[in-house]
C-alpha positions as CSV (number, residue, x, y, z in Angstrom):
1,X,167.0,178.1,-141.2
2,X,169.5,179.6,-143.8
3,X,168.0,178.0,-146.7
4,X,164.6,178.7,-145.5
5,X,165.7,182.2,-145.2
6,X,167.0,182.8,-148.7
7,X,164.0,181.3,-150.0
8,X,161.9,183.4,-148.5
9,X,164.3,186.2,-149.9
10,X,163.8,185.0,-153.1
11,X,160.3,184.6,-153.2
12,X,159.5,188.4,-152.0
13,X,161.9,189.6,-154.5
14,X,160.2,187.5,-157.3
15,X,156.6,188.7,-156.0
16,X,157.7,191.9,-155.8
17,X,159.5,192.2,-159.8
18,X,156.3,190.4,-161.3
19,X,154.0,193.3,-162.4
20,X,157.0,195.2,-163.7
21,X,157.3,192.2,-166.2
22,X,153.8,192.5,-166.8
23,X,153.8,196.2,-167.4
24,X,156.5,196.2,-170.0
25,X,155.3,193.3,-171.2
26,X,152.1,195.3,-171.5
27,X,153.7,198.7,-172.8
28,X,155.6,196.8,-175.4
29,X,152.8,195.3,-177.2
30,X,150.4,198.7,-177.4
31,X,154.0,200.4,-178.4
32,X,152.3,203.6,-180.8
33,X,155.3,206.0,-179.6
34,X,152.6,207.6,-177.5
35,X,153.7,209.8,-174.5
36,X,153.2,213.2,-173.0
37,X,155.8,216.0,-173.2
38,X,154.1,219.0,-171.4
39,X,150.7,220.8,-169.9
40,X,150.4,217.5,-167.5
41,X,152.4,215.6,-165.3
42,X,150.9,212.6,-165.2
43,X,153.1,210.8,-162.4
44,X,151.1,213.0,-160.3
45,X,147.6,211.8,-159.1
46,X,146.5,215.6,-159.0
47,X,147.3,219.0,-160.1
48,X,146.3,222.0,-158.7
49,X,145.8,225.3,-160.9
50,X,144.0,228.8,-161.4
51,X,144.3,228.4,-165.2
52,X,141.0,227.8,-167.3
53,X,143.4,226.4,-170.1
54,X,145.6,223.6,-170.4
55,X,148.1,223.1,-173.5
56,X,148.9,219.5,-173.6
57,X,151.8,218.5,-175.8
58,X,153.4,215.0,-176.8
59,X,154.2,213.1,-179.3
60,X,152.9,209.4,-181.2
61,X,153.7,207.7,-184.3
62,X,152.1,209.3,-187.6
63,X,148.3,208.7,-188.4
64,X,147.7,208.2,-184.3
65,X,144.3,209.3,-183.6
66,X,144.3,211.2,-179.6
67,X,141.0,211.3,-178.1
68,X,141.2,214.0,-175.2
69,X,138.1,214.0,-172.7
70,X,137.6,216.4,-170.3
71,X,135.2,215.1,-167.5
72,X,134.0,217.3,-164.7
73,X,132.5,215.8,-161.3
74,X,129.9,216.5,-160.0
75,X,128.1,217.8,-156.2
76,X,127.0,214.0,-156.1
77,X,130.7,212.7,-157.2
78,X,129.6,211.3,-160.6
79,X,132.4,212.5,-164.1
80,X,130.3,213.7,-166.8
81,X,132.4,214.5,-170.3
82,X,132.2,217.8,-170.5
83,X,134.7,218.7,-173.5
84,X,136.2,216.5,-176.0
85,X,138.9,216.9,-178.7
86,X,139.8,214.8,-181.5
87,X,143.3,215.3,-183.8
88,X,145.4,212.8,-186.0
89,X,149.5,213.1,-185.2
90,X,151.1,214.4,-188.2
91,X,154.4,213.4,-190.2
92,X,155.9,215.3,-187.3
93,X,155.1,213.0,-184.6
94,X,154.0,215.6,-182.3
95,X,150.4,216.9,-181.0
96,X,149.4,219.6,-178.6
97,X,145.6,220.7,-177.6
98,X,144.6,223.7,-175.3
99,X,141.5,222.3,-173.2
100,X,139.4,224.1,-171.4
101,X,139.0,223.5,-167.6
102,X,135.8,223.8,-165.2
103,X,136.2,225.4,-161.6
104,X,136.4,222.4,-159.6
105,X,138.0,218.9,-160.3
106,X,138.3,217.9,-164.1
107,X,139.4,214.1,-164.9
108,X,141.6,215.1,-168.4
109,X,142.1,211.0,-170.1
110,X,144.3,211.1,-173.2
111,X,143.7,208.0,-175.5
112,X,145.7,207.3,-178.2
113,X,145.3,204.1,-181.0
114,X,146.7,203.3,-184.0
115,X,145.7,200.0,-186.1
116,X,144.5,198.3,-183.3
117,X,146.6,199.6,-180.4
118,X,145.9,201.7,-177.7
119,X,147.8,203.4,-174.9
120,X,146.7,206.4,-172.7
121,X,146.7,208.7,-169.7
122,X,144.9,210.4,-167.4
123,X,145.1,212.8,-164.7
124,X,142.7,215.5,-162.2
125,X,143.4,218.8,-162.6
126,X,142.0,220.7,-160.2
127,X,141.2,224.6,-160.8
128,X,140.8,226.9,-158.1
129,X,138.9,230.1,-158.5
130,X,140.5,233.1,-159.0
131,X,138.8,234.8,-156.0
132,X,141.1,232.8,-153.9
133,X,144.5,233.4,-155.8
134,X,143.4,237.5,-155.4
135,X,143.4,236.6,-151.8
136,X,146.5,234.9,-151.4
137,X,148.6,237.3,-153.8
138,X,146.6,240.6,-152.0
139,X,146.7,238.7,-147.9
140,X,149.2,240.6,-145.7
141,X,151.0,237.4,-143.4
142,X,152.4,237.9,-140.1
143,X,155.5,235.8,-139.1
């Protein structure tokens, strides 16, 4: 029971540390020095905002093309690109983009590649109309 026990231990912990392998595996091959440094938090499945701007900032290896697409969704629940920007990371190593956001959910995926290797992100931003922060700010709340 004891030894049946321990390896049963060891086979959750094994099954468990397996995709972490495989993600750094992963992140070390595509390594570009890509990452986000501001305008998104991207361990976040969602943000919420009343901005019609974002500035997203971050920083890559020199000569790393970033491919920002803005995709809004639709009534029917379909993405359509709606805006897409296009810059080359300088000697610098850094980037930043101001994108424009639609009322509504907007899918923001950030691509990066350099000779052959790619890494990226994504994340929804969702903007709420202004009508509703005027409410909230202007409501009088009772305890």
């Amino acid at each position: 029971m004891k030894k049946f026990r321990t390896f049963l231990i060891s086979a959750i912990i094994f099954c468990v540390s397996l995709p972490c392998f495989s993600i750094y595996a992963f992140a070390a091959e595509n390594n570009i020095g890509f990452g986000i440094t501001g305008g998104i938090d991207t361990t976040k499945d969602s943000i919420v905002t009343f901005d019609d701007t974002r500035t997203i900032s971050g920083k890559a290896n020199n000569g790393t093309d970033i491919d920002i697409s803005v995709y809004t969704k639709s009534f029917a629940g379909n993405y359509r690109e709606k805006y897409n920007y296009k810059l080359n990371v300088g000697l610098s190593g850094l980037f930043s983009q101001t994108v424009s956001l639609n009322i509504g959910e907007n899918l923001i995926c950030i691509n990066a590649e350099k000779d052959g290797k790619t890494a990226g992100e994504e994340v929804t931003v969702k903007r709420k109309a202004d009508e509703i922060k005027n409410k909230l700010e202007n409501g009088i709340y009772l305890p």
